[in-house]
C-alpha positions, 0 to 999 in steps of 0.5 A: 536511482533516488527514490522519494521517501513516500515509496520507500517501504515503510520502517515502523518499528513501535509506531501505532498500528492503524489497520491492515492491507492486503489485496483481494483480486484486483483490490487494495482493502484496507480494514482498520481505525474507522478515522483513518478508513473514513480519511482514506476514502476522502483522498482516494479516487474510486474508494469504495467502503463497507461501513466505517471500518473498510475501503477498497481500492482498484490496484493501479499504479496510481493508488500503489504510490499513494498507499504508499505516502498514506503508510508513511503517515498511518502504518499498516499491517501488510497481510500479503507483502510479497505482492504489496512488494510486487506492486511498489517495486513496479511502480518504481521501477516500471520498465525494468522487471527483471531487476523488480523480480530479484528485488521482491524476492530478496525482501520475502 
C-alpha cells in the first residue's frame, strides 16, 4: 500500500519545536506557540481553545489525518505516542486491525 507523505509519521530531527500533542479522553490538545494554536483553530472543524496557547480537538478519523498534514508543517512534541500511532495506523489502515496492533507495537 502507498501511503501519502502527509500520514507518514513525521522525521524532525533539528526542525523547530512548535508545541506538543497528546490526548486527553476522547481529545486531541495541543499547547504550544500561540501562531500555530491560533492557525490550528482556523483549519480545524470543531476546535475548541483556552486562550492563545491551546486547542483541542475531537479524536476522530478525520482530525487524525489532518494532525497529520499540520505535523508535517509545525512539528509537535508527541507526549503519548503510542496512541498517536494507534490512531494514525487506524486511519490508514482502518479494516485491518491486526496488522495496526503489530504495527504500534514495533514502533513503541
Amino acid at each position: 500500500m502507498n501511503i501519502p507523505d502527509y500520514l507518514k509519521v513525521p522525521e524532525h530531527s533539528s526542525a523547530k519545536i512548535w508545541g506538543t500533542l497528546e490526548k486527553h479522553n476522547k481529545s486531541w490538545v495541543i499547547d504550544g506557540h500561540p501562531y500555530m494554536i491560533s492557525l490550528a483553530k482556523r483549519l480545524f472543524p470543531g476546535s475548541r481553545g483556552n486562550g492563545h496557547g491551546s486547542a483541542s480537538f475531537p479524536a476522530s478519523k478525520r482530525i487524525v489525518g489532518d494532525l497529520s498534514w499540520f505535523m508535517q508543517r509545525f512539528p509537535l512534541d508527541v507526549k503519548d505516542k503510542k496512541s498517536w500511532l494507534e490512531d494514525l495506523v487506524l486511519f490508514i489502515y482502518a479494516d485491518v486491525s491486526v496488522f495496526a496492533s503489530a504495527f504500534v507495537i514495533s514502533f513503541c
